[in-house]
C-alpha positions in Angstrom: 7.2 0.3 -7.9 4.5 0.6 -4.8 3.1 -2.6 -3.4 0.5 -1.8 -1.5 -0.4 -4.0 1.8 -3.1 -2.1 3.2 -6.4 -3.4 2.5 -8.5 0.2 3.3 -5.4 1.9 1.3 -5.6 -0.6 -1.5 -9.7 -0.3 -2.0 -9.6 3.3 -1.6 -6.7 3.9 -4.6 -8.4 1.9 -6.8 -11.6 4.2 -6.7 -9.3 7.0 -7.5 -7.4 5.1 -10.0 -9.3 1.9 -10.8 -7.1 0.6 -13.4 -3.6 1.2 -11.0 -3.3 -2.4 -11.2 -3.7 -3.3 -14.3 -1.9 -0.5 -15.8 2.1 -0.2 -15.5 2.3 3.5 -15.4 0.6 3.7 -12.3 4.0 1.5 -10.6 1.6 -0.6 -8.4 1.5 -4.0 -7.3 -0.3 -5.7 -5.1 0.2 -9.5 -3.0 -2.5 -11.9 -3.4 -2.9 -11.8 0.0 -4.7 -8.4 -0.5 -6.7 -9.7 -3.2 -8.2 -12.8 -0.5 -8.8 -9.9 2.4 -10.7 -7.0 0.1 -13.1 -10.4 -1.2 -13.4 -12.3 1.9 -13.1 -10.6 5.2 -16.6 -10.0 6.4 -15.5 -6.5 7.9 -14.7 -5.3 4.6 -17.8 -6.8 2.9 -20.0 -4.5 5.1 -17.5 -1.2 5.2 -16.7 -1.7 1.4 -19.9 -3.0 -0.3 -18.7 -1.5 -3.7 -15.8 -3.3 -3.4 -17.3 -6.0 -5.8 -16.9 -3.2 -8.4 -13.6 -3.8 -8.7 -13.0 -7.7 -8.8 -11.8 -7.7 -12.0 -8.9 -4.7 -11.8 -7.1 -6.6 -8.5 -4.8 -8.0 -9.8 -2.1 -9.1 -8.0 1.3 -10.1 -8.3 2.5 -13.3 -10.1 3.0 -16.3 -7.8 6.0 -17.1 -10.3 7.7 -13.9 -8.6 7.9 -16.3 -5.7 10.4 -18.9 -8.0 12.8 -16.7 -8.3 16.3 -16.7 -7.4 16.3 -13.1 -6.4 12.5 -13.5 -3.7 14.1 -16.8 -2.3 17.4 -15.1 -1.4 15.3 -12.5 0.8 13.2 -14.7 1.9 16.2 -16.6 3.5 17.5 -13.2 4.9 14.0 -12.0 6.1 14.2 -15.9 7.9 17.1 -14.6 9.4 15.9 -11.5 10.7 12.3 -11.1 11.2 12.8 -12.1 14.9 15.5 -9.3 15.5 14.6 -6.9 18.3 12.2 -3.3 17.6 14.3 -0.7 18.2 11.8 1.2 18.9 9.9 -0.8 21.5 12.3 -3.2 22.7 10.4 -6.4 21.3 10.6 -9.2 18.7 8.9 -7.9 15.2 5.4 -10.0 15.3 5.6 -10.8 11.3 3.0 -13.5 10.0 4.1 -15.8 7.0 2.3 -13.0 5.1 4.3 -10.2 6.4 7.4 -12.2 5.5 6.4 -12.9 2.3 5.7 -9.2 1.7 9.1 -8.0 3.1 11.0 -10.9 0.9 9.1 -8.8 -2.4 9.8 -5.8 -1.1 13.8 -6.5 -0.3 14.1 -8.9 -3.5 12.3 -6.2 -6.4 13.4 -3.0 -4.3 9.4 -1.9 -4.4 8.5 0.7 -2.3 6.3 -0.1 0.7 2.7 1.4 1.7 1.5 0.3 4.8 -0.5 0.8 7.8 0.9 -2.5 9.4 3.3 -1.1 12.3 5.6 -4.2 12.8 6.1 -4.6 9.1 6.8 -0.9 8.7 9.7 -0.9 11.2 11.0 -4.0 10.4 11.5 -2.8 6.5 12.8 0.8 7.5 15.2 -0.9 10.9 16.5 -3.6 8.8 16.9 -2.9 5.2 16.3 1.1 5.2 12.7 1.0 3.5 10.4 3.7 4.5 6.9 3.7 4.0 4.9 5.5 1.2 1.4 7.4 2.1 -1.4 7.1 0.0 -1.4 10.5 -0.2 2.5 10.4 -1.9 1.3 7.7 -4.0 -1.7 9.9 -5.4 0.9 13.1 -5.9 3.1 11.1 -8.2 0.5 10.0 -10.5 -0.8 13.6 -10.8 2.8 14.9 -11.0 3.3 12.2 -14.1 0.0 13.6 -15.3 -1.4 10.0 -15.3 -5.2 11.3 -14.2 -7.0 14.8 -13.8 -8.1 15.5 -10.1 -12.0 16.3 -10.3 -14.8 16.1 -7.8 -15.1 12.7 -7.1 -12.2 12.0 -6.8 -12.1 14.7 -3.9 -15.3 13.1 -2.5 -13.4 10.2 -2.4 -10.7 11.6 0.1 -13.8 13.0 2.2 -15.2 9.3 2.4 -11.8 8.2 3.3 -12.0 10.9 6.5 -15.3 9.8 7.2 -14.4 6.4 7.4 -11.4 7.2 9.9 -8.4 6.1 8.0 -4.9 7.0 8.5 -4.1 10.8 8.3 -1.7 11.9 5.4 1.8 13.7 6.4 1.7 17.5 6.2 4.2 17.3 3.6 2.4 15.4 1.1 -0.9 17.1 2.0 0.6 20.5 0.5 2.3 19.1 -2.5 -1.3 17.8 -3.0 -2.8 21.0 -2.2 -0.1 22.9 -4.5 -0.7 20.1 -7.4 -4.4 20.4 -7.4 -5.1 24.1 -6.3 -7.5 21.7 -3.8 -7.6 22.1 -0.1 -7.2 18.5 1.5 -9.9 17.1 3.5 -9.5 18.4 7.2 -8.9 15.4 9.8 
């Protein structure tokens, strides 16, 4: 399962695959947190104004998920660790309650992660071994599972997502897409 806590990542898979979180073949989840920052943050209003399109497939994640025995075990080990030093810059991790919250999920339901947040990246992969999914992976798998045809919007919708300066895809998974959908990926 994906949860996805990136809020240009999240809006821009949902005009590829609108119903990915409504739909349990897609493997996607998303934390009500995401849900609050697509709807109310004012920079998304103006970058995203079709956002609204979508209201009704973000769905989010259950807030009974947060009762369970399994979420409140990693939340007390996330507690525990979420001040632990960055290996890889020699500071604290700087995880909001969100973040936290997130990791718990992540640690408790073994999802996999898709990020653009830094600290929460290393922290999952440093202390629990969970590495980060690209968009671009995410999209591969549901072609792979044959869960949507590639056409020309949706390529136009990976040539908005340049335009708009979001995070480049790895190689790797820009030539399993390219081998998937005969498609050359938009160039960064």
């Amino acid at each position: 399962m994906f949860v996805l806590c990136d809020t240009c990542v999240l809006l821009m898979l949902l005009r590829i695959a609108p119903d990915m979180l409504i739909d349990s073949r897609f493997n996607c989840v998303a934390p009500r947190q995401m849900r609050d920052e697509i709807f109310k943050t004012q920079k998304f209003k103006e970058k995203y104004p079709w956002r609204v399109r979508f209201g009704a497939k973000v769905q989010t994640l259950p807030e009974s998920i947060f009762e369970t025995v399994e979420y409140k075990r990693s939340q007390e080990i996330v507690k525990l660790t979420a001040s632990n030093i960055n290996e890889k810059n020699g500071k604290p991790f700087g995880l909001s309650h969100a973040d936290k919250a997130i990791a718990a999920c992540v640690v408790a339901f073994e999802y996999q992660l898709s990020t653009g947040d830094t600290d929460l990246r290393s922290y999952l992969n440093q202390e629990f071994g969970v590495s980060n999914v690209s968009p671009l992976e995410i999209i591969n798998d549901w072609l792979a599972r044959k869960l949507m045809d590639w056409d020309d919007n949706k390529q136009a919708i990976l040539e908005d997502w340049r335009r708009c300066e979001e995070h480049a895809q790895p190689k790797e998974q820009i030539k399993a897409f390219e081998a998937i959908t005969g498609r050359t990926y938009p160039a960064y």
